[in-house]
C-alpha positions as YAML, in Angstrom:
chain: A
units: angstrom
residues:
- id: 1
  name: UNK
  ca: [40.86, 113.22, 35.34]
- id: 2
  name: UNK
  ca: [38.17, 111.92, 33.22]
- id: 3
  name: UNK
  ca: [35.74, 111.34, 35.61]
- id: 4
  name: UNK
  ca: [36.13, 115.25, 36.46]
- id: 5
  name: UNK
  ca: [36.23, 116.73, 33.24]
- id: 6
  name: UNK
  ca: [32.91, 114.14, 32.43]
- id: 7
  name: UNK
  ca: [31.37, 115.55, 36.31]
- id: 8
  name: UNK
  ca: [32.70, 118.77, 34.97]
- id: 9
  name: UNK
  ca: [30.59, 118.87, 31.58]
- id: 10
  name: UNK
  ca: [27.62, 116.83, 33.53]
- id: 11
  name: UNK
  ca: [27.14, 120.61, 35.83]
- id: 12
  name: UNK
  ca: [27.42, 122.42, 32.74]
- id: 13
  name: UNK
  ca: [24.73, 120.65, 31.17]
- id: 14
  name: UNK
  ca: [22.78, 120.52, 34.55]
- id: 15
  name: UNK
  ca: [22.62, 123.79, 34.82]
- id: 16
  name: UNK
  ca: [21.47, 124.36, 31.32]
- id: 17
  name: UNK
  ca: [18.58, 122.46, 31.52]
- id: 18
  name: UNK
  ca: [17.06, 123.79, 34.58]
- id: 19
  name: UNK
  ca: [13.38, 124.46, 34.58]
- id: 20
  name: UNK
  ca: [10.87, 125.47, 36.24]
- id: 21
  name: UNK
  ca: [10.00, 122.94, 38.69]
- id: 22
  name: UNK
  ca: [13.71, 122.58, 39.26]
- id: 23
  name: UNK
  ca: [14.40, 126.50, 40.56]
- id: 24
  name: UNK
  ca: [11.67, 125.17, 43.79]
- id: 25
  name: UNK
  ca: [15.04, 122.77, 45.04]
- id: 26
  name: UNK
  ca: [17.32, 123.85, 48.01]
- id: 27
  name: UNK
  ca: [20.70, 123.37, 46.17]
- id: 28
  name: UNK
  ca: [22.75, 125.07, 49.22]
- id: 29
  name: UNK
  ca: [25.66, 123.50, 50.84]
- id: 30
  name: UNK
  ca: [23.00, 122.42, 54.40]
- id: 31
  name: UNK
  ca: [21.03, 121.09, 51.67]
- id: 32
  name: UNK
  ca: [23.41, 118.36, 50.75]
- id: 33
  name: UNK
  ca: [23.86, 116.72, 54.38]
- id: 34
  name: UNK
  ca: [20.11, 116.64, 54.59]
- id: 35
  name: UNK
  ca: [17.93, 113.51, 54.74]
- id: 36
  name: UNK
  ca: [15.46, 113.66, 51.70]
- id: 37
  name: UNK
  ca: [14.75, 113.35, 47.84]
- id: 38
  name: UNK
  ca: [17.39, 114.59, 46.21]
- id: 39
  name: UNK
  ca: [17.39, 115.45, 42.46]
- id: 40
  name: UNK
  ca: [20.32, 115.02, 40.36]
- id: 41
  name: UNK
  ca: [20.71, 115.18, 36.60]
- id: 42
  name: UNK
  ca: [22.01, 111.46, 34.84]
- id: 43
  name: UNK
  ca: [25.04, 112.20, 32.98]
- id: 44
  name: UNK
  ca: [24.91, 109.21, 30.00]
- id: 45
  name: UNK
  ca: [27.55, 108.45, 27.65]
- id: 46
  name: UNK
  ca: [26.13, 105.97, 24.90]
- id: 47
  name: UNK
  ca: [22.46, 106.80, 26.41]
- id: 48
  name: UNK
  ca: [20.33, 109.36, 27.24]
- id: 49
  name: UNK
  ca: [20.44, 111.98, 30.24]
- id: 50
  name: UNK
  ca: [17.74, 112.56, 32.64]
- id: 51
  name: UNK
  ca: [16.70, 113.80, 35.20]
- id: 52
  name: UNK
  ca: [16.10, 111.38, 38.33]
- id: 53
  name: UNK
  ca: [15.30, 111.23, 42.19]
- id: 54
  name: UNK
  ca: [16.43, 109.04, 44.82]
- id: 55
  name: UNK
  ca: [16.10, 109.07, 48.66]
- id: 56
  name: UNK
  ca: [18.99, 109.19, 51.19]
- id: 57
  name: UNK
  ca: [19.90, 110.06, 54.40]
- id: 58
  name: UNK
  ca: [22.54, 112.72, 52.61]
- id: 59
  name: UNK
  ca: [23.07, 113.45, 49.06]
- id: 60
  name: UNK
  ca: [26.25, 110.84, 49.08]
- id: 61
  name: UNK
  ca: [24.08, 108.15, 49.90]
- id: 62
  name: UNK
  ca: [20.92, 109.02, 47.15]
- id: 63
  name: UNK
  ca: [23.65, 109.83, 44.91]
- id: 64
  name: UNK
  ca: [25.47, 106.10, 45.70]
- id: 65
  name: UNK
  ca: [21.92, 104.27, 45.42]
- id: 66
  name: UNK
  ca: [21.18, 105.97, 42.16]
- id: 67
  name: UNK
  ca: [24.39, 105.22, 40.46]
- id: 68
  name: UNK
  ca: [24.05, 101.41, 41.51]
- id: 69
  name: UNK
  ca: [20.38, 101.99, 39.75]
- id: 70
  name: UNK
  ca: [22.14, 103.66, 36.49]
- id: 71
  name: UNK
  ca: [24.60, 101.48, 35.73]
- id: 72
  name: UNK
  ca: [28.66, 102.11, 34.88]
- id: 73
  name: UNK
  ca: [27.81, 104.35, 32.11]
- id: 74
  name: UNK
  ca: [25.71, 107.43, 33.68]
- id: 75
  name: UNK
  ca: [26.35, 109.56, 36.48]
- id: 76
  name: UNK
  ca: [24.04, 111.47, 38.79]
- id: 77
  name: UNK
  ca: [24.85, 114.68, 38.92]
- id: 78
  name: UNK
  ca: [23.41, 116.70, 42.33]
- id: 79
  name: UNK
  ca: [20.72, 119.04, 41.61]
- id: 80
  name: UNK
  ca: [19.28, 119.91, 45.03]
- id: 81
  name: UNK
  ca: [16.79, 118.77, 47.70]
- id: 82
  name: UNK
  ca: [13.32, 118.11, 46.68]
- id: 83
  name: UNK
  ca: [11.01, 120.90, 48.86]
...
């Protein structure tokens, strides 16, 4: 439940924080099964959030190799595909 509520607040703040550069980013439900750079906003709780990139052959697998890169405090949050 924790983990949700944290994903949860994680979109919230994602999608605050959109810019510019951000709204170019295929963020469809294809767009998620597709090889690529995929974008994803770092969740942090005792550190701070950004925004970060990783390569995968879906977004399961950048969002895995990022989250072994962030450590057990932050979680990347999917953005979209990097166009």
């Amino acid at each position: 439940m924790t983990k949700f509520l944290s994903g949860a607040l994680g979109l919230a703040a994602g999608a605050v924080l959109l810019t510019g550069p951000a709204l170019a980013l295929d963020s469809s439900w294809d767009a998620m099964s597709k090889a690529g750079t995929h974008q994803f906003y770092v969740w942090c709780t005792g550190a701070s959030d950004s925004e970060q990139t990783a390569e995968g052959a879906t977004m399961e697998d950048a969002q895995a190799k990022l989250a072994a890169q962030v450590g057990n405090s932050c979680w990347p949050i999917w953005q979209g595909l990097v166009n």
